[in-house]
DRENMI-202341 format. One record per residue (C-alpha): x, y, z. Coordinates in steps of 0.25 Angstrom, whole numbers, padded with zeros to 4 digits, always signed. Layout:
// residues N
XYZ ...
This chain:
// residues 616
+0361+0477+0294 +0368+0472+0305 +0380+0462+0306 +0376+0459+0320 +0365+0461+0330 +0367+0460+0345 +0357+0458+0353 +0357+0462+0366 +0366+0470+0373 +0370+0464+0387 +0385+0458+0388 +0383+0449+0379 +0377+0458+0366 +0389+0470+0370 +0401+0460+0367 +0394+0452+0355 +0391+0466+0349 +0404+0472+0350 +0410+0460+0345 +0404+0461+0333 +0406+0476+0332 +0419+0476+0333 +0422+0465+0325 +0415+0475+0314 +0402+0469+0311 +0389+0478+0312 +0384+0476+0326 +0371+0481+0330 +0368+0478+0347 +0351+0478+0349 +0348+0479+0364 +0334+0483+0372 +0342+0495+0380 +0354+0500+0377 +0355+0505+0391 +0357+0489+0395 +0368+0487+0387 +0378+0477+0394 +0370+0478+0406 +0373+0469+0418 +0358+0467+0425 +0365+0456+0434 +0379+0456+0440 +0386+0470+0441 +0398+0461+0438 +0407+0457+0427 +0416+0443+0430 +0418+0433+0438 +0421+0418+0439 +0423+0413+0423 +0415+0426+0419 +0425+0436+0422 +0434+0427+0413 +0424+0429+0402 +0424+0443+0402 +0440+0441+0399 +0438+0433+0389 +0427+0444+0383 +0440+0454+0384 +0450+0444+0379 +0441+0443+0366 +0437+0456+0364 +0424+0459+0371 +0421+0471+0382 +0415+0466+0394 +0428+0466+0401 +0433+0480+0395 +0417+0485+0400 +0419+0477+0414 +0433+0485+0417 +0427+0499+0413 +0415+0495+0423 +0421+0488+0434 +0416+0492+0450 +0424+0481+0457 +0436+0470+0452 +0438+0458+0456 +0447+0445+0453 +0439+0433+0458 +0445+0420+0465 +0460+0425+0464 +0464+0413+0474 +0460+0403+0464 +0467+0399+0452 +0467+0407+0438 +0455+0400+0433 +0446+0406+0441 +0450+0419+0445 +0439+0430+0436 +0438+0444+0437 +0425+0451+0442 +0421+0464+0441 +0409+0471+0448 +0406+0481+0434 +0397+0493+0437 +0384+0491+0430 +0382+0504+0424 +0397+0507+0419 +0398+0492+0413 +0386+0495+0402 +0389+0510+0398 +0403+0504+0396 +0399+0495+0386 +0389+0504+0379 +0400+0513+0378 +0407+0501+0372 +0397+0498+0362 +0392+0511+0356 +0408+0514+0352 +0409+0501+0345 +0409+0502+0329 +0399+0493+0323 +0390+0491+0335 +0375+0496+0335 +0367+0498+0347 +0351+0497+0347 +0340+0497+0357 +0330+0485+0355 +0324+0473+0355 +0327+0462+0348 +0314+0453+0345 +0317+0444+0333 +0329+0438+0326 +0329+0438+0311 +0332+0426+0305 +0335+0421+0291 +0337+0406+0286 +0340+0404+0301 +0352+0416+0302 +0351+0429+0309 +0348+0440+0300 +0342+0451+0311 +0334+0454+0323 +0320+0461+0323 +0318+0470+0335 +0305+0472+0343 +0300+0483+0334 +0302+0474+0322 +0316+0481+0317 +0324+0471+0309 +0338+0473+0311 +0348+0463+0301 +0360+0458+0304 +0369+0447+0301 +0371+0441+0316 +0363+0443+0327 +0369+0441+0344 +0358+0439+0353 +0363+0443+0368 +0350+0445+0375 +0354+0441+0388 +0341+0441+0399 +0331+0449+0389 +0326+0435+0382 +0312+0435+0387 +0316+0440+0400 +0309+0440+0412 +0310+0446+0427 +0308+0438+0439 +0304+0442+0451 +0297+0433+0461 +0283+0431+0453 +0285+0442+0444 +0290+0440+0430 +0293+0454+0423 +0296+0453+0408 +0308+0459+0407 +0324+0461+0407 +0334+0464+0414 +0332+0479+0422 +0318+0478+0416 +0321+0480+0402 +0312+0473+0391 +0316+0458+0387 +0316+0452+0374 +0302+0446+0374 +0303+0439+0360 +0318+0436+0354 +0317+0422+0363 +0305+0419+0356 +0311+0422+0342 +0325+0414+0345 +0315+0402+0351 +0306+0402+0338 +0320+0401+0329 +0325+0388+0337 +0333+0393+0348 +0330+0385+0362 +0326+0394+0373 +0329+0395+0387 +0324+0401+0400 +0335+0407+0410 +0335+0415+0422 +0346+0425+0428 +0343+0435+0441 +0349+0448+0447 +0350+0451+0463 +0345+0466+0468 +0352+0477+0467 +0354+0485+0481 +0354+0499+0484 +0367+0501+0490 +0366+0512+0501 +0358+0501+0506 +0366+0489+0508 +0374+0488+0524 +0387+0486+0518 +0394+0483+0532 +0387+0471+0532 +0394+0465+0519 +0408+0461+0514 +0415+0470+0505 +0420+0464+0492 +0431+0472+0485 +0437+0473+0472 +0453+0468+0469 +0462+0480+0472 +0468+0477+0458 +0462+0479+0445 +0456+0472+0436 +0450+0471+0422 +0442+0461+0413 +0447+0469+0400 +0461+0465+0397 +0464+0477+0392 +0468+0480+0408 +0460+0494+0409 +0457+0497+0423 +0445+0506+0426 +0443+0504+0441 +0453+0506+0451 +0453+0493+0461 +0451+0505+0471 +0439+0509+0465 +0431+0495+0465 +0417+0495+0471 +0416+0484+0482 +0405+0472+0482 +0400+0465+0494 +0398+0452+0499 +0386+0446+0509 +0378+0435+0511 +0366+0431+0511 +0359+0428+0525 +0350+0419+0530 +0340+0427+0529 +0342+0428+0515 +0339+0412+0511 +0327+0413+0522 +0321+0424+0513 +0323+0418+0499 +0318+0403+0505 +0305+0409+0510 +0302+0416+0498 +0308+0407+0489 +0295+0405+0479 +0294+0420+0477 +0305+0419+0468 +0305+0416+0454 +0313+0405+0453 +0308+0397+0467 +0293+0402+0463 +0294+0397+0450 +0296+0409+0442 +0305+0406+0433 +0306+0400+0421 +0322+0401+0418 +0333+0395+0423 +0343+0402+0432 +0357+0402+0432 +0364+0392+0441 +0376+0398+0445 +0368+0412+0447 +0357+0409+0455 +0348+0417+0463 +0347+0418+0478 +0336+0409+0479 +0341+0400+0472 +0355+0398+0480 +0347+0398+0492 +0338+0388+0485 +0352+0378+0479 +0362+0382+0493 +0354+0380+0503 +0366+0375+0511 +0371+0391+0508 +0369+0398+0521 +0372+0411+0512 +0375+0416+0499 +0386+0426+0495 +0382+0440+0488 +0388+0451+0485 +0384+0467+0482 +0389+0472+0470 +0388+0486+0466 +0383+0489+0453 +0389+0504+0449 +0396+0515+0455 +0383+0522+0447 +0372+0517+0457 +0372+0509+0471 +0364+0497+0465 +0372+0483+0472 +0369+0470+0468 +0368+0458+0476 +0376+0446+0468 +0370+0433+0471 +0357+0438+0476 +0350+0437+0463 +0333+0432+0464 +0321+0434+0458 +0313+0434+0473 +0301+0445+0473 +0306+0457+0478 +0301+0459+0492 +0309+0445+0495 +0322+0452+0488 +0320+0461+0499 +0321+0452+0510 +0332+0445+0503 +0339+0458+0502 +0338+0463+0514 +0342+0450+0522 +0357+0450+0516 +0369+0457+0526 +0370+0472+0521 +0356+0471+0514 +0347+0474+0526 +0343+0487+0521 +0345+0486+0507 +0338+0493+0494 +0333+0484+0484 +0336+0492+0470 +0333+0482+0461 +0327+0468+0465 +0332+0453+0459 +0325+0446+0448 +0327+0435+0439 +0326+0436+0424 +0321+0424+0414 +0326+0425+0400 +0326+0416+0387 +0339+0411+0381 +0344+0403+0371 +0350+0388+0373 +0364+0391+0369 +0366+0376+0363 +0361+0382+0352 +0372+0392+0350 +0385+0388+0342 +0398+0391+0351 +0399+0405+0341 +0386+0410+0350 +0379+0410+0335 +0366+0401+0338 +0365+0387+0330 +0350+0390+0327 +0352+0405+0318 +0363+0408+0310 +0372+0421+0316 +0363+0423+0329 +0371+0423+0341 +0368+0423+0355 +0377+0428+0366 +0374+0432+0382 +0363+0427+0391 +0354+0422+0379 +0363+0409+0379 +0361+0407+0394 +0371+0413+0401 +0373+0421+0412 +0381+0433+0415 +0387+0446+0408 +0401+0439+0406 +0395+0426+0397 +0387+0435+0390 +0399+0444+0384 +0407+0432+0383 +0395+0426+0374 +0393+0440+0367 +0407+0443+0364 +0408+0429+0356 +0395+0430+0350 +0400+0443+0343 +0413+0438+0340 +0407+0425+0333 +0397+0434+0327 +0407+0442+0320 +0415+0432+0316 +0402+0425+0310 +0401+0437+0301 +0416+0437+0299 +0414+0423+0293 +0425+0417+0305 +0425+0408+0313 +0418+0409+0326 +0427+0412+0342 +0424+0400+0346 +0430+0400+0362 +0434+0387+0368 +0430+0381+0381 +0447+0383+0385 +0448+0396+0379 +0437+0405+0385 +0427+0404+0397 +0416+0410+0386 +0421+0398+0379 +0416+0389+0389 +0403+0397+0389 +0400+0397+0377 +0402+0381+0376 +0394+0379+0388 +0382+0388+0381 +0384+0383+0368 +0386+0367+0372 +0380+0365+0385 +0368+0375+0386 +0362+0382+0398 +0352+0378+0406 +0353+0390+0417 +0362+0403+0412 +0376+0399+0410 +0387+0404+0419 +0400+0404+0416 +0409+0397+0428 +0424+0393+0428 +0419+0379+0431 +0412+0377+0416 +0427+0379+0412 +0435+0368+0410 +0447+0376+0405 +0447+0387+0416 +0462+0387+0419 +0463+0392+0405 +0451+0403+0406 +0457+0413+0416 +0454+0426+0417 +0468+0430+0416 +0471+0424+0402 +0459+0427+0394 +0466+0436+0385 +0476+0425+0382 +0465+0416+0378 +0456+0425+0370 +0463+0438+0365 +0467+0430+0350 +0454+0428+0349 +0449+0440+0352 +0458+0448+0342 +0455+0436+0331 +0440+0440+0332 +0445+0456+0329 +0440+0461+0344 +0455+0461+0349 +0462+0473+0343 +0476+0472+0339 +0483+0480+0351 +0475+0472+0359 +0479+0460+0354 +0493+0465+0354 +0491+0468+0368 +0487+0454+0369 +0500+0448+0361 +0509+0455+0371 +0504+0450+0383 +0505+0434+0376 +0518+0437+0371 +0524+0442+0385 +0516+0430+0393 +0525+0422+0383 +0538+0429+0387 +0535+0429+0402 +0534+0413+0400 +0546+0412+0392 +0554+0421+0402 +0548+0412+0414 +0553+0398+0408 +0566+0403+0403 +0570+0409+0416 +0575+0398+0426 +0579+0401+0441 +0588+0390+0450 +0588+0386+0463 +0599+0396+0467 +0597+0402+0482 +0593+0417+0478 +0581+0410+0471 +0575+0399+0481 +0578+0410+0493 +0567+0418+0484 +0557+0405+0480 +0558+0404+0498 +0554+0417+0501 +0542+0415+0492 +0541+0404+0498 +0544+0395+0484 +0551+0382+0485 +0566+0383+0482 +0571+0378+0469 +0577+0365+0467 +0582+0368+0452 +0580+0377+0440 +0566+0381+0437 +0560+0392+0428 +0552+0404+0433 +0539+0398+0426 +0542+0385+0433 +0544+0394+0446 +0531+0401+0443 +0523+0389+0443 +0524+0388+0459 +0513+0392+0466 +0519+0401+0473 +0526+0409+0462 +0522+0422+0456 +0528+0430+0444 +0531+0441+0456 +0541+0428+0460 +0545+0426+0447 +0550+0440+0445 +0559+0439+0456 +0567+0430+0445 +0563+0438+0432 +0557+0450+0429 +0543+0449+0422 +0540+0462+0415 +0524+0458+0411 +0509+0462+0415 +0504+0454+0425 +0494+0448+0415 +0508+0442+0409 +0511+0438+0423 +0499+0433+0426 +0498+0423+0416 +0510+0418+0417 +0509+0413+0432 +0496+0406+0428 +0501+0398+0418 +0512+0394+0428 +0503+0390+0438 +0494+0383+0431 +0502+0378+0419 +0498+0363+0423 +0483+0367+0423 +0483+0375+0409 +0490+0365+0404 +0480+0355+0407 +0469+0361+0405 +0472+0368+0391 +0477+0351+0388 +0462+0349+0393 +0456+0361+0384 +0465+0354+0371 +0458+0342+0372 +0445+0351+0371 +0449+0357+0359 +0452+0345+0350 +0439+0341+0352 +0432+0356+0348 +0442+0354+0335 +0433+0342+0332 +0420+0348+0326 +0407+0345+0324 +0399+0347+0309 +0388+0355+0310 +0379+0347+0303 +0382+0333+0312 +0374+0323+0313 +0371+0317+0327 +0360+0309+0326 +0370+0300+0314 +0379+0299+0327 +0378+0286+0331 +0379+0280+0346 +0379+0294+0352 +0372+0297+0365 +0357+0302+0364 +0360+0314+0373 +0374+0316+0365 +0366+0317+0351 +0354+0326+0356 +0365+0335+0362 +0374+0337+0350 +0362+0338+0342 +0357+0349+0351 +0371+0356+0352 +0377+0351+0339 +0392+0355+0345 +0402+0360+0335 +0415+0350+0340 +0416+0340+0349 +0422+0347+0359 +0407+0355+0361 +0402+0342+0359 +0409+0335+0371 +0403+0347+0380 +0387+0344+0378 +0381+0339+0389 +0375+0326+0386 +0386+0321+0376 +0397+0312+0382 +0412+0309+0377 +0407+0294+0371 +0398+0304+0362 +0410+0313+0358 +0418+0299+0355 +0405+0296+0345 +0404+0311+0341 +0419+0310+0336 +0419+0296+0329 +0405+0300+0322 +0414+0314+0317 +0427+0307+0312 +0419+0296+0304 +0411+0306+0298 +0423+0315+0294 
């Protein structure tokens, strides 16, 4: 008897299970090859826009994907440093072999945590709670919660042109019946669609005829705790082409080979990933299309084309190849595909991950429609933190739309739906300012050690950098320079405007042109850079913060209003018919949830809260 069953063992099955081991409740993790654990069969990356802020937050609370991305980085990058703080991610090309061993490492030293190889067929249910799963030779295995993270194994299919293999990822066997068996208990099934690019043989590519892309030339981590395993001068290069004319010639001529144009397909794709095709297809205005080659591993010479994913037959991928700059020559080592899964509507999953429909069963990962490694351990970690805290008879972590970016993921899944695999993007946060990559740990470490996965020196750690962030401040609005002539001569050379009267070194700090290097031409400023860092931020962008944390307030009073389980909302009258069918369908737990629904407009809140204060 377990305390939890994992199902699954991608991104999003490794954080949830060693959440709950190392919260100390009795984990077992069921997955069809333990060889595949926390495989990346896409993307030889971890991070990015939004995402790369994700895998902080995963660090911040506890979780291993950043601490597993540091030890396998190939290439570092700090994306869109000339724009503001809210935008700028981190992205790290991770080698695809070093990444899994790493976090098998990981798991197999972890107290509490079972591995076992199989395949989950059938969910065991008792007066509609979990109790166990039964594998596909009919063992019964009990335990108290079960996590389903089954990513793209859900009926899964491979597409090729015509031909459909049944299959997953790297041709391992799919999960033929579990759907089926979540379908007959109630659970609303969708159809979805993801694809991968071919992978080049790279003594075969003419790199003269591409633009090399480097890493920063200063390091990097995602893990906070700051351990560098790869010397900037160590990075591998990427590098960047375009696709040609040729290219959209070939893909328009043979359009209806492919599985999507040819009528293949029964799922949906994801929108802001598409295939080649399909941007040749939506940008037709596009004379070109950008693409990079990423290597994979210092362990083989496999390079992948990003942005070049299709499901074309392979005798067109040839062409298609073969007709990009530096690509004339090249070796095809593995071919393109689509892959057709089966995923649950997330609609019907409560904010904790624990689905609506049976008692302590949560889902986590690419099952709730989403895409990608980073919203898969995001969802995984909490799942295995509200597991835990389920058993613990706590309250679930709960994060809000102004705290964490997989808080706004989670609301959009959980309120909104999907209809294509979800991507997380800075634009579905309204609160980005406040969801930087540089102040994760301010925002989520309390929580993280409040749920037991922080250690105390760690937390410590943690106090320390607050308390000197506090003195820096204090130090900078107490200390006060005047207009004397030593001083302007300085703010000139800069060049700064002269001062006029007295001013204090934060109020000098907020001009666009000075820097804490400035500042310490005053004072001296004994802290880390992190310290630093946060300081000149909130100096430039005080007036932004503090309007959008005003805007994030007004927010939370209306999640502090909630919603009884059991309401009523046929009984409500003068509501909008789309409004009732939608909270019926969602049945939101505050209003704040409420105002988000699709469909439900701010005269149907108004009707919503005077229906809730007359009734008590």
């Amino acid at each position: 008897m377990y305390e939890v069953i994992v199902v699954g063992g991608g991104h999003a099955g490794c954080e949830a299970a060693l959440a709950t081991a190392r919260k100390g409740h009795k984990t077992l993790l069921i997955t069809g090859n333990i060889k595949n654990i926390a495989d990346m069969p896409c993307n030889p990356s971890i991070g990015g826009p939004a995402k790369g802020i994700v895998v902080r937050e995963i660090d911040a609370l506890g979780g291993e994907m950043g601490k597993n991305a540091d030890k396998a980085a190939l290439q570092m990058k700090m994306l869109n440093t000339k724009k503001g703080p809210a935008v700028q991610a981190l992205r790290f090309q991770a080698d695809k072999i070093i990444y899994p061993q790493e976090m098998l490492k990981t798991l197999k030293s972890t107290k509490n945590l079972e591995l076992q190889e199989g395949m989950v067929e059938k969910l065991i249910i008792e007066n509609q709670k979990i109790a166990g799963v039964e594998l596909e030779d009919k063992t019964k295995i009990l335990s108290k919660i079960v996590i389903l993270t089954t990513g793209t194994y859900l009926k899964s299919v491979i597409l090729t042109g015509s031909q459909k293999t049944a299959s997953g990822p790297h041709g391992e066997k799919e999960s033929k019946f579990l759907s089926e068996n979540l379908k007959e208990l109630g659970f609303k099934i969708l159809r979805l669609k993801t694809g991968t690019p071919q992978r080049i043989d790279k003594s075969s590519i003419d790199y003269t005829q591409t633009q090399e892309e480097k890493g920063d030339n200063i390091p990097h981590t995602f893990s906070y705790d700051n351990i560098i395993y790869r010397n900037p001068k160590d990075q591998v290069s990427c590098h960047l082409i375009y696709t040609t004319q040729r290219t959209h010639e070939i893909i328009k001529e043979h359009l209806q080979e492919s599985s999507m144009y040819g009528g293949y397909v029964e799922g949906i794709g994801p929108r802001y990933c598409p295939s080649i095709e399909d941007k040749v297809v939506r940008f037709s205005d596009k004379e070109r299309h950008q693409l990079f080659l990423e290597p994979e591993s210092l362990f083989y010479d496999d390079i992948y084309i990003q942005g070049f994913s299709t499901s074309m037959p392979h005798d067109v991928q040839e062409l298609m190849v073969h007709s990009l700059p530096g690509l004339e020559h090249a070796k095809i080592l593995k071919y393109a595909y689509a892959i057709e899964y089966d995923a649950i509507d997330s609609r019907q999953l409560k904010q904790s991950l624990e689905t609506k429909i049976i008692e302590n069963l949560y889902t986590a990962g690419q099952i709730n429609g989403t895409s990608g490694y980073e919203e898969a351990a995001g969802q995984g970690l909490i799942a295995g933190i509200n597991a835990a805290l389920k058993l613990e008879e706590k309250e679930p972590l709960i994060l809000k739309r102004n705290e964490a970016y997989i808080g706004v993921l989670i609301d959009d899944l959980v309120t909104k739906g999907v209809k294509d695999p979800y991507r997380l993007l800075t634009s579905r946060a309204e609160y980005r300012l406040l969801l930087r990559h540089d102040n994760a740990d301010l925002r989520l470490r309390e929580y993280g050690y409040q749920v037991g996965l922080i250690s105390e020196e760690k937390y410590q750690q943690f106090r320390v950098k607050t308390q000197q962030i506090e003195e820096l401040l204090k130090n900078l609005n107490d200390t006060r320079i005047t207009p004397k002539e030593e001083i302007n001569n300085y703010l000139e050379q800069i060049p700064s405007s002269p001062l006029k009267d007295g001013i204090s070194l934060y109020e000098l700090l907020k001009r666009p042109e000075i820097t804490l290097e400035n500042i310490e031409h005053f004072i001296e400023v004994p802290y880390s850079n992190e310290v630093k860092e946060q300081i000149a931020i909130n100096a430039k962008y005080e007036g932004y913060i503090k309007k959008a944390n005003k805007e994030a307030e007004k927010m939370i009073q209306l999640e502090t209003k909630k919603i009884p389980e059991n309401i009523d909302y046929d009984k409500i009258p003068n509501l909008a018919s789309e409004a009732r069918q939608k909270l019926k369908e969602i049945n939101p737990t505050t209003i704040g949830q409420a105002s988000r629904i699709s469909g439900v407009n701010p005269a149907d809140i108004s009707i919503l809260m005077v229906y809730l204060k007359r009734n008590g």
